[in-house]
C-alpha positions as CSV (number, residue, x, y, z in Angstrom):
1,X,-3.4,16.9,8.5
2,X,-6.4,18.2,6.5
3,X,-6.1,18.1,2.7
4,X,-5.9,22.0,2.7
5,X,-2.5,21.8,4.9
6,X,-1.7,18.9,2.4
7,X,-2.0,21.0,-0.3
8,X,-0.8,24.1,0.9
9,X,2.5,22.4,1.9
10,X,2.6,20.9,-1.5
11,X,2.2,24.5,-3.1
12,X,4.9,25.6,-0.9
13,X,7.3,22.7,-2.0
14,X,6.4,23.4,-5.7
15,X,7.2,26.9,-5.8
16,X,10.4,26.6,-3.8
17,X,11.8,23.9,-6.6
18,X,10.2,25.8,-9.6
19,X,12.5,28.9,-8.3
20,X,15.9,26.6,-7.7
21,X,15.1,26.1,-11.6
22,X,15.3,22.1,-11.1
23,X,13.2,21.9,-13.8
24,X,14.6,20.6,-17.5
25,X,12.7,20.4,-20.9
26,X,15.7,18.9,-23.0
27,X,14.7,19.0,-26.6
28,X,15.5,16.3,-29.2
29,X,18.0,17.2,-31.5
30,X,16.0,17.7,-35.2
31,X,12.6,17.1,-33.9
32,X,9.7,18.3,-32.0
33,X,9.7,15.5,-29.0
34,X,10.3,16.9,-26.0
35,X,10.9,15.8,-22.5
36,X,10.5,17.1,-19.1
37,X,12.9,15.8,-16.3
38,X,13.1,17.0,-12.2
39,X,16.4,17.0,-10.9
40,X,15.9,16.6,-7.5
41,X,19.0,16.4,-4.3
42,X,18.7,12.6,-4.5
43,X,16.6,11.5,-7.8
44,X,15.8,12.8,-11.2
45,X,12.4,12.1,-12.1
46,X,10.8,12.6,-16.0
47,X,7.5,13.9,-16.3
48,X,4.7,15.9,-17.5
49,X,1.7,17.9,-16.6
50,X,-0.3,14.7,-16.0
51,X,2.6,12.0,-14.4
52,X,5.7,11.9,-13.0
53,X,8.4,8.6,-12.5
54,X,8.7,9.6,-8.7
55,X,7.2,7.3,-5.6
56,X,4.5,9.6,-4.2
57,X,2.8,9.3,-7.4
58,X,2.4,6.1,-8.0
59,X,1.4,5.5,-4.0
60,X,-0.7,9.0,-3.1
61,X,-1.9,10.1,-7.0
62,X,-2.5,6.6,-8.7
63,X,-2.7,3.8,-5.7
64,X,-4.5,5.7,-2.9
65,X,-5.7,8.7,-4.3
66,X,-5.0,11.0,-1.9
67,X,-3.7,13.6,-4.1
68,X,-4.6,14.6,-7.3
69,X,-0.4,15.7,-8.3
70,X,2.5,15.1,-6.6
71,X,4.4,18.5,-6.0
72,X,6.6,17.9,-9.4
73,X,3.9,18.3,-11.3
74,X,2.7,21.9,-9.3
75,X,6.4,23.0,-9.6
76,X,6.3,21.8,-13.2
77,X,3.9,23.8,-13.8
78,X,4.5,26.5,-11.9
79,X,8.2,26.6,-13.5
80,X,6.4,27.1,-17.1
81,X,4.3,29.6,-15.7
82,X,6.9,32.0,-14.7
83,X,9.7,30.1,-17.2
84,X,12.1,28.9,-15.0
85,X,12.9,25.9,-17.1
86,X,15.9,25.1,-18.2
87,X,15.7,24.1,-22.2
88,X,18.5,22.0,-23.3
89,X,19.0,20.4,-27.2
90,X,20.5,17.1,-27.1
91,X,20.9,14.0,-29.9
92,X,19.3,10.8,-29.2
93,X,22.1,9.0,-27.7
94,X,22.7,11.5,-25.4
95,X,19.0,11.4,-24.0
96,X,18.7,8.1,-24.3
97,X,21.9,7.6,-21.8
98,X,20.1,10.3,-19.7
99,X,16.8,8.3,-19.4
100,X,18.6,5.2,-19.0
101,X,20.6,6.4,-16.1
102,X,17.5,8.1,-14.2
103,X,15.5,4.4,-14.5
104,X,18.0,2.4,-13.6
105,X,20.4,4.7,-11.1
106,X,17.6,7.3,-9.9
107,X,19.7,9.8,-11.2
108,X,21.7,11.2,-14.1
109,X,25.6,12.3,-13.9
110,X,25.9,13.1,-17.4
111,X,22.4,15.5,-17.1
112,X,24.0,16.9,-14.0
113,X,27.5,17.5,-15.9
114,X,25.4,19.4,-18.7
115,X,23.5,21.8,-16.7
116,X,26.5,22.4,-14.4
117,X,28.7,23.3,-17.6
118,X,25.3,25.6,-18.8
119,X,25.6,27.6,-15.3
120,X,29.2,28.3,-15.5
């Protein structure tokens, strides 16, 4: 696969999730700090423009270089680009039991929970 067939599947990946809005900036309660988190069908990731928690990452971006993002990042941005991020305010325990859960479970109920009560 040539890296143009690498990146145009990658593109496609990243726009697909940008527009399922799986995208969430939750915003400390009182403050200006700010974190991004992918909720994905079987993991959560957190990240930002430059890194993200998931696998491919650490192995394609950082280890062998293959790639210069993972397709979080392109749907990251691409999500902020055409703001389909979810923004949710939450107090420190609450994110702090969400960030917990994503790095030691993969994934977070109670951040799951939240955005399904926003929808409804």
């Amino acid at each position: 696969m040539s890296i143009d067939q690498i990146d145009r599947r990658l593109l496609s990946k990243a726009k697909k999730i940008a527009i399922e809005r799986r995208f969430i900036n939750i915003i400390l309660r009182g403050s200006m700090f700010s974190v991004f988190i992918y909720i994905g069908s079987k993991c959560d990731y957190v990240l930002d423009l430059n890194n993200c928690s998931c696998p491919a990452f650490l192995f394609n971006v950082v280890l062998r270089k293959k790639q210069e993002h993972c397709y979080h990042i392109l749907g990251l941005k691409y999500a902020l680009e055409k703001d389909k991020i979810i923004k949710i305010e939450l107090a420190l325990k609450d994110l702090s039991e969400i960030l917990s859960d994503i790095y030691t479970c993969g994934k977070s109920l109670k951040l799951r929970k939240i955005v399904s009560n926003l929808e409804s």
